[in-house]
N, C-alpha and C positions, 0 to 999 in steps of 0.2 A: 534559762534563769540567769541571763546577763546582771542583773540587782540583785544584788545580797540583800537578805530579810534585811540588815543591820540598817542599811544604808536606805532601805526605803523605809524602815521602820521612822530615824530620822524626817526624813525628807517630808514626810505624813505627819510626824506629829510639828516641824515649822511650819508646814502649809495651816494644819490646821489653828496652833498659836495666832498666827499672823492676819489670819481671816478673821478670826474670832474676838482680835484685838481690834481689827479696823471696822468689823460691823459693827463693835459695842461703843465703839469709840463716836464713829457718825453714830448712832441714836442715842450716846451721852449727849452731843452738841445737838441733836432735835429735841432729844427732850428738856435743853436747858433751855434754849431759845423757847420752847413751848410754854415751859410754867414762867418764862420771863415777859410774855406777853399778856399769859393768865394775871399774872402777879399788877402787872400793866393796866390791864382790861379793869380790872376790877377797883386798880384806885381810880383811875379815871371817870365808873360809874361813882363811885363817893362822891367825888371831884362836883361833879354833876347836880348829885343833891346838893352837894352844899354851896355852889352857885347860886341854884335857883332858890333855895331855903333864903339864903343869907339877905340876897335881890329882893326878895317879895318882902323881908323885915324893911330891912335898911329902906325901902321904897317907901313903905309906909310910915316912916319915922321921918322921913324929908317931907312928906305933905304935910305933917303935924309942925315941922319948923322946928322939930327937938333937937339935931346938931347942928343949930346953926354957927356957935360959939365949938363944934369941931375937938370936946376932950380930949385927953390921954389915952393911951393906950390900952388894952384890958379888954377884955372879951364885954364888960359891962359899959364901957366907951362906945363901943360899935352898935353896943342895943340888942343883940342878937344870940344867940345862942350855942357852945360850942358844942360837943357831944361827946368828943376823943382828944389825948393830947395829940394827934399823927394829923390833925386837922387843924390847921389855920386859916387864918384870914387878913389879909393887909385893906386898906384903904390909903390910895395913891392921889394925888394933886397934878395937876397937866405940868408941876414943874420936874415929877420924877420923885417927890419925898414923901414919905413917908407920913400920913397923919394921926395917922391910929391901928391900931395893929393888936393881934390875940396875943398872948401873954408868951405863947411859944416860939413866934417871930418878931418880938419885940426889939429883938438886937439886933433882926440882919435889916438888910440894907433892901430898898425896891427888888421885888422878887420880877417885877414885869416893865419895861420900858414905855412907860404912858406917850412918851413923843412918836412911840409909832402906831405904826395903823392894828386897831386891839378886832380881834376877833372874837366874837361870843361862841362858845363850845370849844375854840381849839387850845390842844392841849400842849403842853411841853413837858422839858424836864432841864430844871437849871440849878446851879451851884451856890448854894450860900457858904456864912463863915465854916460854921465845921462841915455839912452836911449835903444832901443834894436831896432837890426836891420836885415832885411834879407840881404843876401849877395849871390853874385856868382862871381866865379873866373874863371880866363884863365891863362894860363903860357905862357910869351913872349918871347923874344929873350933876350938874356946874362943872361937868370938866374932871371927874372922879372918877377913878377907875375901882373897881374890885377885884380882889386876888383870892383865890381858895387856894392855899396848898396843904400836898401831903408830903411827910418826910418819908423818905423810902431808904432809910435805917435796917428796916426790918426785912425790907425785902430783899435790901445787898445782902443780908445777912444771910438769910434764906437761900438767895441763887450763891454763896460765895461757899455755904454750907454743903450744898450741893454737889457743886464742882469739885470740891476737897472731896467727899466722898468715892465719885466719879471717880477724879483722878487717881486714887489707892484703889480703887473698888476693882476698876476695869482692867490693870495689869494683877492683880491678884489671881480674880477667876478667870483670868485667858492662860496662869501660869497653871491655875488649878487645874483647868482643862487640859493643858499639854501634859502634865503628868499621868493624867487620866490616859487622854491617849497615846501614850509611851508604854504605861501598864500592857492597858488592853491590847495593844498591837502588839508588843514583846508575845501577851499569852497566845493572841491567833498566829504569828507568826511561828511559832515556835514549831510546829508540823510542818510550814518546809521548808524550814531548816533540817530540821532531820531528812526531810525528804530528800533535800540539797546534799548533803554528807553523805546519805545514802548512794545515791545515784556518781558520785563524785568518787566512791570507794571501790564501785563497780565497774571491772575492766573487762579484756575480752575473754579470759576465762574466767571470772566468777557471774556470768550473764543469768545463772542459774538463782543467784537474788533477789531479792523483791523488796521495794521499800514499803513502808510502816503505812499504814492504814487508817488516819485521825479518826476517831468514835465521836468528836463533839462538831463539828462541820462537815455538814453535808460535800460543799461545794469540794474543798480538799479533800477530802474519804473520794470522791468522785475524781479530781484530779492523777491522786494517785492508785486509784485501780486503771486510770486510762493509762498510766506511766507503768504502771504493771505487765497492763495486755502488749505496751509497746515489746516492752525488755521480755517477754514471753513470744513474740513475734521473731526480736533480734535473736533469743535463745536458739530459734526454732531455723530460723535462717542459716546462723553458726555452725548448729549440727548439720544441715543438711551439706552446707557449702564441705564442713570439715569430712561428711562421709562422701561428697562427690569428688574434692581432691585425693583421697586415698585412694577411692574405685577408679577412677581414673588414673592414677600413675600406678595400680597395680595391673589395669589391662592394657596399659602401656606397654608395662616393661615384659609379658609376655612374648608380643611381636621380635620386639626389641632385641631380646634374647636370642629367640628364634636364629634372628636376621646374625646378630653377634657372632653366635656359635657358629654359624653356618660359614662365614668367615674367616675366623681363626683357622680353621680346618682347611679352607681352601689356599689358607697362606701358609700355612705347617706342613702342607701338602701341594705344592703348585705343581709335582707332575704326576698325583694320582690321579690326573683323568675325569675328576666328579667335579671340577666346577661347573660343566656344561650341564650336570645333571641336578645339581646344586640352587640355578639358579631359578626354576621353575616354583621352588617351595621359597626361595626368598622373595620371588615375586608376589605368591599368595601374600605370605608375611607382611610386605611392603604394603600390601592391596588393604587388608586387615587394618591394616596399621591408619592409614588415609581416611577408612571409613571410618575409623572411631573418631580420629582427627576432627572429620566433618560432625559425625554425631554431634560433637561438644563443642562445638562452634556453634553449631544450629541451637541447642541448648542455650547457648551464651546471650545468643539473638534475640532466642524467646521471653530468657529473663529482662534483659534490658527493653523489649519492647510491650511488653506490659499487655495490657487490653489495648493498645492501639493500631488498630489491624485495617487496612486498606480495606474498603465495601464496595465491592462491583456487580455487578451481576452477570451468572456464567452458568454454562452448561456442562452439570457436573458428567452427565454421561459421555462427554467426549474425553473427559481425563481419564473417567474408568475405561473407556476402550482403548485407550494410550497406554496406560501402565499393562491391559493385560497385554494386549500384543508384545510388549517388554518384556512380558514373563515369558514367554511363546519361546520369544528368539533367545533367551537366555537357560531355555530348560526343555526339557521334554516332558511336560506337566501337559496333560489336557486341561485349556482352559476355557470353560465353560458362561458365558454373557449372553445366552441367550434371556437370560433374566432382565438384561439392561434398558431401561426403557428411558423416555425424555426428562430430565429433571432438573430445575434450575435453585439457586441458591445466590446470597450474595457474602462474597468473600475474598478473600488473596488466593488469587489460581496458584500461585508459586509455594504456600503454604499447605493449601489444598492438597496440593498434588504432591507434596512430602507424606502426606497423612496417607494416599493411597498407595505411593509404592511403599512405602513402610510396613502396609499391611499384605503386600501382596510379596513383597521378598519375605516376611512372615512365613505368611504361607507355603510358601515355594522351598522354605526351609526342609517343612516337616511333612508337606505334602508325599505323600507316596506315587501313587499315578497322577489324580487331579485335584483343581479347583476352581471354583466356583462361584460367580459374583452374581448379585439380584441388585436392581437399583431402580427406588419406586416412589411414586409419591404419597404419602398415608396422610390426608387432612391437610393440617397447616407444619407438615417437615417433610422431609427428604431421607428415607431410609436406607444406608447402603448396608449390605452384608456378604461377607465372603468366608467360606468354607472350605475345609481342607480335612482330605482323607488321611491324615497323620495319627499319631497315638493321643492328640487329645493333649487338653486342660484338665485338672485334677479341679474340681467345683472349691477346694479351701485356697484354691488359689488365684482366683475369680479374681482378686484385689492388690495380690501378690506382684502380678505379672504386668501391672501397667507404673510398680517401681523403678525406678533409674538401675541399671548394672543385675536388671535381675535373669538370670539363668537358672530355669528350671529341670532342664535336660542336662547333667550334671558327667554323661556318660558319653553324651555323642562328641564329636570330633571340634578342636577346635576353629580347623577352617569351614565349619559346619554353621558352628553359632555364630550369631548375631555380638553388638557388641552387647545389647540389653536397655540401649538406650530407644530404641526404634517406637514400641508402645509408650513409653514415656513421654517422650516428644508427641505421638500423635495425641494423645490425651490433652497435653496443654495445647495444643495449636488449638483444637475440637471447644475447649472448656472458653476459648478468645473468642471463639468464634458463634460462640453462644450452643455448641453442641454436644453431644454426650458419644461417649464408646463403651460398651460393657461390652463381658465374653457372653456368651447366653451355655448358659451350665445344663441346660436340658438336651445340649445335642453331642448324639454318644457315637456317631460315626467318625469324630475327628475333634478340630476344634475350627469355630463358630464365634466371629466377631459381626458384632451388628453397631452400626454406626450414623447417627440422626443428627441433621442439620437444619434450620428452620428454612422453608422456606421460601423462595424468592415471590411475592406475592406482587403482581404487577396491576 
C-alpha cells in the first residue's frame, strides 16, 4: 500500500473532474456546431421558398409590363408577398443599387454584388448596417437581380444563448461530479484506511492481530481476510521460528556444558590423570554437538528451498542397501533386506538418502537385536518400510514424533538420543518430494515406519 487512500482519493477524483470536463466540453462544441447548422439548414430551406415564390410572382408581373416605371420600396412595390418580418427581399439593377426592397431592408445597402457571377440556389451569409443576414439570389430579366434574405438575430441569439448556458453549465456539473466523487471514494475508501493503520500498528510481537473486515464491499472484506490469512501465516511462522530458536540453543547448550565442565576439571586438575579419560566423553559431546549442528543446517536448507527439488530418476533399492550396510558396520543390529526388491522413483538422491539414514539411525537407536527394511512397488508408489524390535511408539504419538526437538524416551541416556530433529526433516524432504511417512500404530512388536513415494513411471 505504497498510496495513501488520501492521495489516491485525490488523484481519482482530478482524473475524473478533468475527463468529465473535456468530454462535456467537446460535445458542447458538437452540439453547438450541430443546432448551428440545423439553425442553417433550415433558413436556407425558407430561403428557398421564398426565391422560387417571390420568381414565379415577380415573373409574371414583367410579362404584364406592370414595373416598368420600377416604384418604391415596400413589399407592395415588388408585387409580391411577404409572410414574416425575418424575410426579405431586395430587387438589384446590373449597377449594384438598390430599386425596390421589403420594408425590413429598406435601409441597408445591396445585400448581393450583381457585377458578379450570381448563382441560383447558392447561399451565403453577409453583414448589413446593424445585423447579419443569410441571402440567396436569382438573376431576372433586364439585368435584375433578386435577393431573399433572412435576418439571423434570432438564431445568434439562440446559439450565443446556448453557449452562455454551456459555458456555466459544464464547469458547474464536472465540479458537481468531483465532489460526488470525493464523497463516494472518501466512504469506499475508508476500509483501507483502517485496514492501512491496522496493519501499520502491527509489529513482530503483536502478529497475533487481525485487521477489520468491511461488511459493505465484497472485493475489501475479500482483501482483508487475504491480509488476515497472510499475518496468521506470519503468526504461525513466528512461533515456530521463536520455539525452534529456543529448542535449539537449549540442545546446544547441553553439549556445551558437557564439553565445559569437562574442562574446567581437567584445568583445576592437570595432574589428576583423567584428562586421557576425559576425552572420550568430550568426543561423544563434540560428536552430539556436530550432528545437531548439521540437523539445523539441513532444516535451514529445506526452509529456503521450498518445493524446488531436483527430479532425476534413481534406484531407490541401491540407497536402501547403502544405508543398511552402514548400520551393519556401525552396530551389531541384524539387519534384515531380504524384503528389498527393485524400485525406481524420481527425486534428489542426496535428500533421499538423508530421509533413509534418518530412519535407519532411528531405528538402530531403539532397536534391541534387529531390523528390518521391505521396499516394493504397490501400483503407481513406491513403498518402503523399516522396523525395529525396540519398546515401540505409543499410537497418541503417532503425530507427535515427526515434531521438531521431540523426544519421547524422556529416560534413556543422552548419548543415546537423537537430536529430535531426524523425523522432522524426513517428513518435509518426503511432503517436497510429493510423499508421505506415517508410523503405522498397529505394529506392537516394536516400532514401524512406512514410507511411499510416487513412482518412477517410464
Amino acid at each position: 500500500m505504497s498510496i495513501r487512500p488520501r492521495r489516491l482519493r485525490t488523484s481519482v477524483t482530478i482524473v475524473a473532474f478533468a475527463m468529465t470536463f473535456a468530454i462535456m466540453s467537446i460535445a458542447a462544441i458538437v452540439m453547438v456546431a450541430f443546432s448551428h447548422r440545423q439553425l442553417i439548414d433550415a433558413v436556407d430551406v425558407s430561403l428557398e421558398e421564398s426565391i422560387d415564390e417571390a420568381s414565379s410572382e415577380l415573373g409574371v408581373s414583367f410579362g404584364r409590363t406592370r414595373f416598368r416605371g420600377l416604384p418604391g420600396p415596400g413589399p407592395r412595390a415588388l408585387g409580391i408577398r411577404v409572410r414574416d418580418s425575418t424575410r426579405s427581399l431586395q430587387l438589384i439593377n446590373e449597377s449594384g443599387t438598390v430599386v425596390s426592397a421589403s420594408r425590413s431592408v429598406a435601409e441597408e445597402p445591396a445585400l448581393v454584388d450583381p457585377t458578379g457571377e450570381v448563382q441560383d440556389g447558392e447561399f451565403s451569409t453577409v453583414d448589413g448596417l446593424d445585423e447579419r443576414y443569410r441571402v440567396a439570389s436569382t438573376e431576372l430579366q433586364d439585368g435584375l437581380t433578386l435577393v431573399a434574405a433572412y435576418s439571423l438575430v434570432d438564431v445568434d441569439e439562440s446559439l450565443t444563448t446556448q453557449r452562455r448556458a454551456l459555458i456555466l453549465g459544464i464547469p458547474l456539473l464536472s465540479g458537481l461530479l468531483g465532489v460526488l466523487i470525493w464523497f463516494v471514494l472518501g466512504r469506499a475508501l475508508k476500509p483501507v484506511e483502517d485496514i492501512r493503520e491496522q496493519v501499520a500498528a502491527i509489529g513482530h510481537g503483536r502478529l497475533d492481530q487481525r485487521v477489520p473486515v468491511p461488511s459493505r464491499s465484497v472485493e475489501l472484506a475479500a482483501l482483508a481476510s487475504t491480509m488476515n490469512d497472510m499475518l496468521e501465516r506470519l503468526d504461525s511462522a513466528a512461533q515456530r521460528q521463536d520455539r525452534f530458536v529456543s529448542d535449539a540453543a537449549h540442545e546446544l547448550r547441553s553439549p556445551l556444558t558437557g564439553i565445559r565442565s569437562q574442562l574446567e576439571v581437567n584445568i583445576a586438575h592437570p595432574d589428576a590423570g583423567e584428562t586421557s579419560t576425559s576425552q572420550p566423553t568430550m568426543l561423544v559431546e563434540a560428536i552430539r554437538m556436530q550432528d545437531l549442528v548439521d540437523d539445523l543446517l539441513a532444516l535451514a536448507r529445506e526452509d529456503q528451498v521450498g518445493s524446488n527439488v531436483s527430479r532425476v530418476e534413481l534406484d531407490l533399492d541401491d540407497i536402501v542397501i547403502d544405508v543398511a550396510d552402514q548400520l551393519r558396520l556401525t552396530s551389531s543390529l541384524d539387519v534384515d533386506i531380504s524384503g528389498v526388491s527393485a524400485a525406481r522413483v524420481r527425486g534428489d538422491a542426496t535428500q533421499l538418502r538423508r530421509v533413509l539414514r534418518n530412519l535407519a539411525d532411528n531405528a538402530g537407536r531403539h532397536a534391541r537385536t534387529r531390523v528390518e527394511c521391505t521396499l516394493s512397488e504397490v501400483g503407481t508408489v513406491v513403498r518402503f518400510v523399516i522396523s525395529d524390535d525396540g519398546p515401540g511408539i505409543s499410537p497418541d504419538d503417532a503425530e507427535t514424533v515427526f515434531d521438531r526437538f521431540t523426544r519421547l524416551d524422556e529416560s534413556r541416556a543422552r548419548d543415546a538420543g537423537g537430536s529430535g530433529l531426524g523425523l522432522a526433516i524426513s517428513r518435509e524432504i518426503l511432503e517436497r518430494h510429493g510423499g508421505t511417512i506415517v508410523l503405522d500404530t498397529t505394529y506392537e512388536s516394536g516400532a514401524r515406519f512406512v514410507l511411499e513415494l510416487p513412482r518412477a513411471l517410464s
